[in-house]
N, C-alpha and C positions, 0 to 999 in steps of 0.2 A: 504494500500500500504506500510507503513512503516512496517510492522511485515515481510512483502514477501522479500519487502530490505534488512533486517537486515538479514533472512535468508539466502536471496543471498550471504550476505558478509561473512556470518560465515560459510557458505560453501567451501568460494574461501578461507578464511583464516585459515582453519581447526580448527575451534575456535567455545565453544559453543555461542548460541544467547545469553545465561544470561553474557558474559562477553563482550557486544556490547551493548553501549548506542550513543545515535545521537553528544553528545559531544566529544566524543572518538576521541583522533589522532588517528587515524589507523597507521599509516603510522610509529608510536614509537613501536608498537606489535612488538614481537620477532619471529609471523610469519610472518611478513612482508619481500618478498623480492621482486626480480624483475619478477620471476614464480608469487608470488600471484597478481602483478599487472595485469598481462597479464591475468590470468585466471580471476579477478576482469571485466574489462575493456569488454572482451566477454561475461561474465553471463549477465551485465547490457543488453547490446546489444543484445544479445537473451530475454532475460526476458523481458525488457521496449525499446526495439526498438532505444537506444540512444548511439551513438557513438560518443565514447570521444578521441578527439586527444591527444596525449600523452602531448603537450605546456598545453593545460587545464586540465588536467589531475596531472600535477607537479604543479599546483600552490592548488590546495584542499589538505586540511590538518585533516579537521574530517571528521567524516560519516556525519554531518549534511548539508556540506557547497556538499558533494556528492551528499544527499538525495536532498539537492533541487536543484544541476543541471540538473539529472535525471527529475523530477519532471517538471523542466522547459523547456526543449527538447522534452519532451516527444511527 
């Protein structure tokens, strides 16, 4: 599951998968904006069925603290 995640995200962030580790602030990347939120926020949700309201959503800060709210919603 973690390898399809991180593909998720380096999809929604135009970013390859080797510059994506689980401790990574995503949120400091220079693709980071409020399009790759939104495009983030739906892949999860289509891919792992988990819908993140935007309050939860503003408080994760790496992919790892991402990877296990997915994980725990699931």
């Amino acid at each position: 599951m973690e390898e399809k995640f991180l593909e998720i995200i380096a999809d929604a962030l135009e970013v390859s998968v080797e510059e994506l580790s689980l401790g990574l602030n995503f949120k400091e990347l220079d693709e980071w904006d409020s399009l790759s939120q939104l495009t983030l926020i739906a892949e999860l949700d289509e891919n792992f069925g988990v819908t993140i309201p935007t309050s939860s959503f503003n408080q994760i800060t790496t992919l790892q603290e991402l990877f296990d709210y997915v994980n725990k919603n699931q």
